[in-house]
N, C-alpha and C positions, 0 to 999 in steps of 0.2 A: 879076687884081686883084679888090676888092671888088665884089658888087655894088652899083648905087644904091640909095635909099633906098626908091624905089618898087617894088621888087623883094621887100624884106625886110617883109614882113607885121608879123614880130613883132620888137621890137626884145632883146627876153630873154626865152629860153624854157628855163624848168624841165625837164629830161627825169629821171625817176623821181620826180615830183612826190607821187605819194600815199605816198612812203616815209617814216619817221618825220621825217632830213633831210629830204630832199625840202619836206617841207611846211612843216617850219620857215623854210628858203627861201623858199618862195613865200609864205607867210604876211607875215614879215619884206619883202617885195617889195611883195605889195598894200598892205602900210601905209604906204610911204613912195615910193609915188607920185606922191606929193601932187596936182598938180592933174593929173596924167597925164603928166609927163615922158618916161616912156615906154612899149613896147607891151607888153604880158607875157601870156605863153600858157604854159599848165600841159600837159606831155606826160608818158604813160604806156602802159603796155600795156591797161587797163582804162576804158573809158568812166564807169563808172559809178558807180569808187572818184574818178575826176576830179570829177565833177559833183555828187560828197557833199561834196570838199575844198571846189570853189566855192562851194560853197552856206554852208558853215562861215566861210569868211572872207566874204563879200558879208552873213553873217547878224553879222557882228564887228565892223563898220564901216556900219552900216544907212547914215547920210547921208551916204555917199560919192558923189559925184557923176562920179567916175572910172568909164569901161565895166570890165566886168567881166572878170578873166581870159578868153582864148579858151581852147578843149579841144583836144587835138591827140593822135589816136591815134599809136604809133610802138610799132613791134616791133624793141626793139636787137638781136636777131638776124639782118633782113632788111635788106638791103644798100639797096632800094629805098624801103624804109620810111623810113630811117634820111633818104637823101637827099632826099625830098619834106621832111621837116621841115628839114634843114641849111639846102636853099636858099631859104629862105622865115627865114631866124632870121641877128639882126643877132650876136648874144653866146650860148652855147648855154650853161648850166650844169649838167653831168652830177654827179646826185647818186644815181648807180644805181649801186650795187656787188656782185659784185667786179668791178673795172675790166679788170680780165685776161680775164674772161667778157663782159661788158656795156658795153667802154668802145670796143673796138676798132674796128671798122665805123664808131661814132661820131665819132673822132680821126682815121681815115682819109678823111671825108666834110667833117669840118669844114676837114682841109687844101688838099683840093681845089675844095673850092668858095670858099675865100676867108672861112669864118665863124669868126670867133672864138671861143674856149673855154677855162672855168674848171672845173677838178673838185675832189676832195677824196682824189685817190688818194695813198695812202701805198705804192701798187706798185710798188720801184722797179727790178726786173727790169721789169713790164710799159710804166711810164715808159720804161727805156732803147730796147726795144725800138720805140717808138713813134718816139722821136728818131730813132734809128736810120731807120727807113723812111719819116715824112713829113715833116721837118723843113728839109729842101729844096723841096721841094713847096708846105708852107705858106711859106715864104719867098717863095716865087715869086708863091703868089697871094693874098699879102700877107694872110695869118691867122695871130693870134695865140694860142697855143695854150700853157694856165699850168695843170701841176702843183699840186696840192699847196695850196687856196687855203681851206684849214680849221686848226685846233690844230696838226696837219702841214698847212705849214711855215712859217705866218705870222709867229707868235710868233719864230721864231728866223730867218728869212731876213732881215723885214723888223726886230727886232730888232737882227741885229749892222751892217746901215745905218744905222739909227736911234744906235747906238752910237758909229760911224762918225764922224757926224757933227756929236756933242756931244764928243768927244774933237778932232775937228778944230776945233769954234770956240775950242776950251782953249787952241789952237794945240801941240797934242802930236801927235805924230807918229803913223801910223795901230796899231793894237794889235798885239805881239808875240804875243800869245796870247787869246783870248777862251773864258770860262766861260759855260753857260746852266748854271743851279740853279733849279730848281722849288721853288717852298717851296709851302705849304698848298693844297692843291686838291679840292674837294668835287665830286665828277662822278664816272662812271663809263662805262667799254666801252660802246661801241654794238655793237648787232648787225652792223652794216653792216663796220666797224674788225675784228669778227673773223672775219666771215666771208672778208674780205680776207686777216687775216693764215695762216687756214688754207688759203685758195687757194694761196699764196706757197707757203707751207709742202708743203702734197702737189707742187708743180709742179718747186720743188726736191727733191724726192727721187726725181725720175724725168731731171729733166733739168741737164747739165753747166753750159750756159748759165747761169738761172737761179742757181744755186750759183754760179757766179764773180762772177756783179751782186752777190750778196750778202754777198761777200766783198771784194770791190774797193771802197774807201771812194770812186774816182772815176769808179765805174759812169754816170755823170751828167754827165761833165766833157769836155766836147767835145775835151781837145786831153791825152794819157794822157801826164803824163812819168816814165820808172820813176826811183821814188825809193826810199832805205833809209826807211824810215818811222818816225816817232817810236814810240819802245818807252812802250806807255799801262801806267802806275804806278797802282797803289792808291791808293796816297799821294800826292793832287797836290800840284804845288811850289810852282804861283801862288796857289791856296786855300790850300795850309798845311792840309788834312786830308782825314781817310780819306774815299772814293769808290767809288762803282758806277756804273758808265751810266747813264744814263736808258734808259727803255725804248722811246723812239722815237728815242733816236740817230741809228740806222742809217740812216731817212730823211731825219730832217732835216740831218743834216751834209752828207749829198750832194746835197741843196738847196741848203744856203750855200755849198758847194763850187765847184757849177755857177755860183751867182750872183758867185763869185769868179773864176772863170774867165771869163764871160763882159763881167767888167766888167776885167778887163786886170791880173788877177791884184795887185790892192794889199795882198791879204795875205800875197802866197807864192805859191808853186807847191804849197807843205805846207803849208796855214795849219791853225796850231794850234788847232782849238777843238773842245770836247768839251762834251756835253750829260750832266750828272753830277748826282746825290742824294750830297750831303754829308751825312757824322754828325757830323762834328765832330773834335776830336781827342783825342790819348790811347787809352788802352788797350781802355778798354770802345767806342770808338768804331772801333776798329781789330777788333776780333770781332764788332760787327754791320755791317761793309763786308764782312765774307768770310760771314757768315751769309747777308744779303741775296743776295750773289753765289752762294754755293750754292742759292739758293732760287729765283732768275730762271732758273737754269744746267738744275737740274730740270724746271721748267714749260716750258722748250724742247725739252727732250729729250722730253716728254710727247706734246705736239705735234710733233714731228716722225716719229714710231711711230703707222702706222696705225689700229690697237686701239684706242690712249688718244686717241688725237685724236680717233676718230668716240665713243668713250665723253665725252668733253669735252663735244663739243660736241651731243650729245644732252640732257646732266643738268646742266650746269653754265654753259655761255655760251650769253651770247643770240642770241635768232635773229636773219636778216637783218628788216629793219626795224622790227626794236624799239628802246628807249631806255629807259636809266635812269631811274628814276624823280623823280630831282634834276630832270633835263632836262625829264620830262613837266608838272613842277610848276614850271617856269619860275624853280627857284632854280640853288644851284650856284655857285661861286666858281674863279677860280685867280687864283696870280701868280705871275710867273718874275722871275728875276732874269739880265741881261745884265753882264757884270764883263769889261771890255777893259786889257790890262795893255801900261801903253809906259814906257820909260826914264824914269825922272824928267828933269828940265828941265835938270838939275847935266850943263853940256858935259863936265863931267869924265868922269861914269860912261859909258860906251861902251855902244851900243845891244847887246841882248840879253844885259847883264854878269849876269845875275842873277836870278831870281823873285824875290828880298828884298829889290832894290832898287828896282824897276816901280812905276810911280804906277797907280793901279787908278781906275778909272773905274765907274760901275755905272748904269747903267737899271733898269728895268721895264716890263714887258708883265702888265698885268693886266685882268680883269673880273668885274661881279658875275652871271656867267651862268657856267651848266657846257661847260667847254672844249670837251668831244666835238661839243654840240650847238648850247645857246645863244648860245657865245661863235662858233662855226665857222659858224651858219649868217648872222649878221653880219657875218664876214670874207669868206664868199664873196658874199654878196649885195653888200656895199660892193665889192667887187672887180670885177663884173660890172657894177655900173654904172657906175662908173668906168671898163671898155673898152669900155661903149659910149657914152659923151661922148668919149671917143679917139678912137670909130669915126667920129664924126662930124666931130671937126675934124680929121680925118687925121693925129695922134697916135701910132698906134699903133707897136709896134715888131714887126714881124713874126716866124714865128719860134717854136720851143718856146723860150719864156723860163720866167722863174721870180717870182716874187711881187717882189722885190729888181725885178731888171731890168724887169719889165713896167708895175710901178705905182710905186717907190718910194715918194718921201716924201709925195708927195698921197695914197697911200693910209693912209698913219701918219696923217696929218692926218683924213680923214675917220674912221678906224677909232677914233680917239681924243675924234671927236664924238661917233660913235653909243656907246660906252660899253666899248670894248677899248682903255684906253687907255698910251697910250706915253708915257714918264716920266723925266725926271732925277731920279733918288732924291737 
């Protein structure tokens, strides 16, 4: 079980804190400590890149009367390193990637010792794998262990809840099918997001595994049922026009998947929801859905061939711990749109008779910060403190959960203070 409180030094410790994330976390943290609520310590592999960050935020906030972050060296390599910091830390927040390289030791350390933990990994082969080996372990020593607590998978885990249950106070029955559509979004790729995605990338072309996670939409989903699987159209039925993925799909559906499974399946076994860029419809909208689509279809294949990937990511994506420049300047914008389709009210029409007859429901998930960074390092800081007021009143759900199951709607509520906010359009 947990340790006590007198045990836990720190009650939220940053690990990759001088990374561009990183610091926007911990930045975001020392501000809204207010009068010290709780303990925060900044860890890295560098002394001295820590002690420029503290100095930057202690020099941001001159009359703060709150102590100052502590420093805490850790080598996510070394097994022992790893654990001197776990057991000493109430909530750990890993913002070191790639999580496949830098996460492992750490997710193995947090389950055994009982410490709680928030990341931003969109790895969902290195995800499964994690489940897979401590997911029993942290259950047992009651540590809770959350995926995915940035742009991936906030916005759409805690979304089609939030959707959930503004179509339940409608008193409509829970959704047939659920659309995310992204509309206007000013941000850009982190270094950290690519570095990530090329790790993914080289590890599926060497290994079976790997490739099957990324193929299986319920690589995530603790209980596998083989199903014939909805055949995905161009043409959606519930929008009524032409479609491409979205380009984080592939993680976040098997977020809300899991969060489906794990809550007793209310939307299915196959719940319909697809994360999609609308054109619109008609003809000319129908030849930039297959434009777009040849264009995403290329830039994978690019990446996925050794030559063009290391040529990529030499001359053209950024490196790990860098950031957009949207992000550096502390602008940046997105909004998504949540659209839940259930049978009209009319007892007549029979549940699932139709996409043309469904009463559509719609949310939003928006902010005036850049998704990758600004808006991500507010989701996971609000996240993390929120599971350590859990931790304190014995709250918490033990367990690899997912944003959905481990925080729900109090965390809608606070994400919707700090300025991510959740909406009935």
């Amino acid at each position: 079980m947990e340790r006590t409180k007198s045990d836990r030094i720190y009650d939220i410790a940053v690990v990759g804190a001088t990374g561009f994330a990183g610091s926007l976390v911990a930045g975001y943290l020392g501000k809204h400590r207010g009068t010290g609520q709780f303990s925060l310590a900044l860890a890295g592999r560098s002394m001295d890149r820590l002690e420029s960050l503290r100095n930057r935020l202690t020099a941001s906030d001159p009359g703060s009367t709150v102590p100052p972050p502590q420093l805490v060296h850790v080598n996510l390599l070394d097994q022992h390193s790893v654990d001197a910091l776990v057991r000493k830390t109430r909530v750990v927040v890993a913002a070191a990637g790639p999580y496949s390289r830098y996460g492992s030791l750490l997710v193995a350390s947090c389950a055994s010792h009982g410490t709680h933990y928030v990341d931003l990994s969109g790895e969902t082969p290195w995800m499964q794998r994690m489940i897979q080996q401590h997911n029993h372990e942290a259950r047992e020593n009651g540590a809770c262990i959350v995926h995915a607590c940035g742009y991936d998978s906030i916005p759409s885990d805690l979304g089609v809840l939030f959707l959930r249950t503004v179509m339940a106070s409608d008193g409509l029955d829970e959704p047939e099918a659920v659309r995310f559509v992204p509309g206007p979004t000013h941000g850009g790729f982190s270094g950290g997001t690519v570095a990530s995605m090329l790790s993914t990338f080289a590890d599926a072309r060497k290994d079976a595994a790997t490739r099957e996670a990324l193929r299986d939409p319920d690589s995530l989903t603790p209980d596998h049922h083989p199903l014939r699987r909805r055949r995905r159209r161009r043409h959606d039925p519930w929008l009524r026009t032409w479609t491409v993925p979205f380009v984080m799909e592939a993680v976040n559906s098997r977020v809300v998947r899991r969060s489906n499974a794990l809550s007793g399946y209310p939307l299915g076994h196959d719940p319909d929801y697809r994360e999609v860029i609308s054109f619109g419809s008609g003809f000319s909208a129908c030849v930039k859905s297959y434009a777009a689509s040849f264009g995403m279809g290329l830039f994978l294949l690019l990446l996925l061939v050794p030559p063009t990937r290391m040529l990529l990511s030499r001359t053209v994506l950024p490196k790990p711990g860098e950031g957009p420049k949207v992000a550096r300047e502390r602008r940046g914008s997105f909004i998504v749109r949540m659209i839940g389709y259930s049978s009209t009210r009319d007892s007549s029409v029979p549940r699932g008779a139709s996409a043309g007859s469904a009463h559509a429901t719609t949310v939003t998930v928006s902010a005036d910060r850049d998704p990758g960074y600004g808006a991500t390092a507010i989701m996971i800081a609000e996240a993390a403190v929120l599971l350590c007021e859990q931790a304190t009143t014995g709250s918490v759900r033990p367990g690899f959960q997912t944003p959905a199951t481990a925080f729900g709607l109090p965390l809608v509520e606070r994400l919707t203070s700090a300025g991510v906010k959740f909406v009935r359009e």
